[in-house]
VMD Tcl script that draws the C-alpha trace (Angstrom):
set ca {
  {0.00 0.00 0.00}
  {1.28 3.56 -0.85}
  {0.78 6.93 0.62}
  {-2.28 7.41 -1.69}
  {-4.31 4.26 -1.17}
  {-3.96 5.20 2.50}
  {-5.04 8.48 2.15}
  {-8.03 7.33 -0.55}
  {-8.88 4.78 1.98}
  {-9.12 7.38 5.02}
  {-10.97 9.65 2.74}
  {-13.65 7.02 1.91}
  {-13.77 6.53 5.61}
  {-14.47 10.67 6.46}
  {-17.05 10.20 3.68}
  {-18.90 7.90 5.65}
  {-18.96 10.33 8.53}
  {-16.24 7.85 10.40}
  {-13.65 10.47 10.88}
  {-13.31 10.43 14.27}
  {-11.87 6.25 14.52}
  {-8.83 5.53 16.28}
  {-5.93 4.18 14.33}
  {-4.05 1.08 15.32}
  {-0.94 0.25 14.20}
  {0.00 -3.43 14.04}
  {3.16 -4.58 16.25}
  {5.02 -7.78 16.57}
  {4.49 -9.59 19.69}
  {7.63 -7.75 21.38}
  {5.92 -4.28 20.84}
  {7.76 -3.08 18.18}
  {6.11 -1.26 14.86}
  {7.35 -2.39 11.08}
  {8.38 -0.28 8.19}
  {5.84 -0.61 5.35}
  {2.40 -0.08 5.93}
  {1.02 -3.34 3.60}
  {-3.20 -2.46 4.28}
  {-5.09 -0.28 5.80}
  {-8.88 -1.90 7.09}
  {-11.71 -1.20 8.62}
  {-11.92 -3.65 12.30}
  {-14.12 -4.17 15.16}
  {-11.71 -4.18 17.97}
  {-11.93 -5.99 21.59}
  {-10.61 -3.60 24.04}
  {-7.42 -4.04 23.34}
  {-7.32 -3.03 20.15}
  {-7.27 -6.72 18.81}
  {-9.50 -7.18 15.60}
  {-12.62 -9.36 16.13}
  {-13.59 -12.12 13.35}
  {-16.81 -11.61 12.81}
  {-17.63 -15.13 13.21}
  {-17.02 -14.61 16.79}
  {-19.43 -11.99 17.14}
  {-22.50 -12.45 19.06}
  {-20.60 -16.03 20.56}
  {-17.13 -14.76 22.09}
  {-18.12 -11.26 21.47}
  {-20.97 -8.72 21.66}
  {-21.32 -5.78 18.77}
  {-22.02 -3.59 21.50}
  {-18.54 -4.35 23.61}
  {-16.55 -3.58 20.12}
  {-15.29 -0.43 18.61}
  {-14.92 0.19 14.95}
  {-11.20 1.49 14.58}
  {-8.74 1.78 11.73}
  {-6.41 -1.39 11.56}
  {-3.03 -0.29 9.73}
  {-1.08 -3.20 9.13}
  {2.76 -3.18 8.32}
  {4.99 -5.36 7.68}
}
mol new
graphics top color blue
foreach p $ca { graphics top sphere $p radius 0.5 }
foreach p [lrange $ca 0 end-1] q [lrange $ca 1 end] { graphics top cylinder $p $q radius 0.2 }
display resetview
């Protein structure tokens, strides 16, 4: 992903009048942030920021415990 599919992809978001999401950027398990950014997506999150499968919605997890939040993803 480059510089203008993130921005494209935040501007879609704004458009939908979600401007106001928290970004998350993905670490490894020690902490530390990558380089690249390789996609940007759109998540429910647990409360610690962890994306939720949907699949696990409404079993593990309930819509209304989630937050919608901007997953960036490097690598």
């Amino acid at each position: 992903m480059n510089v203008l599919d993130l921005k494209n992809f935040l501007d879609e978001l704004i458009k939908e009048g979600k401007g106001n999401l928290e970004i998350v950027l993905a670490q490894d398990a020690e902490g530390n942030a990558f380089n690249r950014i390789d996609t940007a997506q759109l998540d429910l999150c647990d409360d610690e920021n962890n994306p939720v499968n949907e699949d696990d919605i409404g079993e593990e997890y309930n819509i209304e415990d989630l937050t919608e939040k901007v997953t960036i993803w490097c690598c």
